[in-house]
N, C-alpha and C positions, 0 to 999 in steps of 0.2 A: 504493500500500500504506500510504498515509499511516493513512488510515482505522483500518485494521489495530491497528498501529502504537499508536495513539488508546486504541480499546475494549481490546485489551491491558492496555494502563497504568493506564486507570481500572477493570479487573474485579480489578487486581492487589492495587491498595487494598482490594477485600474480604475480604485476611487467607489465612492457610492454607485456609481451610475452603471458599475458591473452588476448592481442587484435586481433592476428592469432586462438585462442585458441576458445574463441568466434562467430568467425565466422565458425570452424570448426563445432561447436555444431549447430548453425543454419543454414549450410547447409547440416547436418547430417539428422536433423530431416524432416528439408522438402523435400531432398527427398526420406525419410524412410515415409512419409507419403504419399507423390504425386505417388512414387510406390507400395506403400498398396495398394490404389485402383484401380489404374490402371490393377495391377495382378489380384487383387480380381475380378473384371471383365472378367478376363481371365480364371478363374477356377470354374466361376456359372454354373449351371447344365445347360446343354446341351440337354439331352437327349427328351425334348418335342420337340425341332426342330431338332434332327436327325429323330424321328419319323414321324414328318410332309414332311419332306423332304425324307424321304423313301418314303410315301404314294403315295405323288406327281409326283415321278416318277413313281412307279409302274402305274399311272394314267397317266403318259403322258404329265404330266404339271411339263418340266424340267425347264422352263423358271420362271415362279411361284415360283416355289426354289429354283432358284438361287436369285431372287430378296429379298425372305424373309431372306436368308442366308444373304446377303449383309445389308439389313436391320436391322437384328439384332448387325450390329457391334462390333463385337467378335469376337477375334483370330478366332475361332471354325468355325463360318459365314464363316468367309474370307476364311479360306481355303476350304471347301464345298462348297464355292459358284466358287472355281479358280475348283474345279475339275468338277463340273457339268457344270461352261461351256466349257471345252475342252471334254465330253462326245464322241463328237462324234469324235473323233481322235482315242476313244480305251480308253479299264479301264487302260494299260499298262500307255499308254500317260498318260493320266489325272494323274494317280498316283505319276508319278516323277514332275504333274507339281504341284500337292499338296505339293509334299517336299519339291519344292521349293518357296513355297508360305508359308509354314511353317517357313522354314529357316532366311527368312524375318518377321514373327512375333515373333518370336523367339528373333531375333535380337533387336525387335525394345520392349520390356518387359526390354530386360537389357541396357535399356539406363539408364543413369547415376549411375549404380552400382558400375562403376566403381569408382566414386566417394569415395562411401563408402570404399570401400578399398584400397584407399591412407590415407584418413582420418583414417583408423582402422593402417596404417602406420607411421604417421606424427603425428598424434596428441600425442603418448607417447613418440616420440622425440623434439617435442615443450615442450613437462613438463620437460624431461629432461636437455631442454637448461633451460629452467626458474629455474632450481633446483640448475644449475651452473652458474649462473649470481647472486644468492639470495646467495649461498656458499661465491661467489668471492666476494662479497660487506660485507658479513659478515666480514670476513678471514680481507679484507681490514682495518674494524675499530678496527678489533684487533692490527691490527701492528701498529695503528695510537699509537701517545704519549698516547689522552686522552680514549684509545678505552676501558680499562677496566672498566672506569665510563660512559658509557655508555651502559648497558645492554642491554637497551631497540632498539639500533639500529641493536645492535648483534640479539638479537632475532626475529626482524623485516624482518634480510637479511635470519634466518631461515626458517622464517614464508612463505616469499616470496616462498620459493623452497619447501616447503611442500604443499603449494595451487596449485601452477604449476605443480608438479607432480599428485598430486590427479584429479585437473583437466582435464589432460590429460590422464590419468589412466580412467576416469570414460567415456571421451567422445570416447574414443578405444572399450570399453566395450560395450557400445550402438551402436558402428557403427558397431562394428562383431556379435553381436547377430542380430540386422537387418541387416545384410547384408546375412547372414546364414538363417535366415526366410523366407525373398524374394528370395533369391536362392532356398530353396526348393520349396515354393510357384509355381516358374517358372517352375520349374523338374514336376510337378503335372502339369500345365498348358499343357506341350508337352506329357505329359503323355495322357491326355485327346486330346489333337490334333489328335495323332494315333490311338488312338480307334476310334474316332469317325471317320477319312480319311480310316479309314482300311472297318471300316464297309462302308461305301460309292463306295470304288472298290469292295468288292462283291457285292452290291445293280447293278452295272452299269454293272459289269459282269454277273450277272442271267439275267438281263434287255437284254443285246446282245448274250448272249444263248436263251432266247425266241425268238430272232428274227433273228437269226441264223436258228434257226429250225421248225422256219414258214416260213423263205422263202425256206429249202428245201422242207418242205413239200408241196407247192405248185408249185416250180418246176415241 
């Protein structure tokens, strides 16, 4: 724990304004990480339960897949499972009520993102206040009488404003490169929502074109 111990004592030297600074970087990361996976979830492959869920209707068993959809709790699920059960309202229907079931996952992916980019805002103006308080305490013991025999507090009030800004410098840096990641992550996630709602209005449109054209045929 020496290490510890170490980074401690020299973040310490960055003055009060390490203590906002700090908590920027631990709620950076959690939730840069509580959004990892959450997204990650949102962008696993798909494609065996669109299949099964194609099958199941061609077979007749809409109810079946909408439960497995629902089951698999997945953006993807959820909206496959909001269009098959308005099926019988029309592919038209179902389609806009997937967009807007989409809309709502969608939504609910970029929660606390916005987090991230205040903190990609705030945090290199917190280094810069610290840069300017560590300045002004410098500055201060120089005009003092005894300030020139005092080096070490001159360089103490530098030191402060160079850890405050680097620390803020470095926690801006981590929260816009995650924040830039999980934004694309999402962009792929709705990317995948549409293909997979797109193929599900043809699957429900050939489904009511065959039954369209059995019941004229037996008209």
């Amino acid at each position: 724990m020496g290490w510890f111990a170490d980074a401690y004592a020299f973040l310490a030297k960055g003055g009060p304004v390490m203590i906002p600074l700090m908590a920027c970087s631990v709620i950076s990361v959690a939730v840069a990480i509580e959004r990892y996976f959450t997204i990650r979830r949102a962008t696993a492959d798909s494609s065996d339960l669109a299949r099964s869920v194609e099958d199941w209707l061609y077979n007749g068993e809409s109810e079946l897949a909408a439960a497995e959809c629902e089951k698999s709790e997945t953006p993807v699920g959820t909206v496959l499972a909001a269009g098959i059960r308005s099926r019988k309202l029309g592919a038209d229907r179902a389609e806009r009520i997937m967009e807007e079931q989409a809309q709502r996952v969608v939504s609910s992916l970029q929660i606390r993102l916005g987090m991230l980019d205040t903190i990609v805002t705030i945090a290199p103006l917190l280094g810069l206040l610290g840069t300017v308080v560590g300045m002004i305490r410098s500055f201060h013991v120089i005009s003092s009488k005894s300030g020139i025999s005092q080096p070490t507090a001159i360089t103490g009030g530098v030191a402060e404003a160079l850890i405050a800004t680097a620390t803020g410098l470095a926690i801006a840096i981590f929260s816009v490169v995650a924040y830039n990641y999980l934004n694309e992550r999402i962009k792929r996630s709705i990317e995948i929502i549409e293909i997979r709602a797109t193929h599900l209005v043809n699957v429900l449109s050939d489904i009511e074109d065959r039954r369209n054209e059995i019941k004229s045929l037996s008209a």
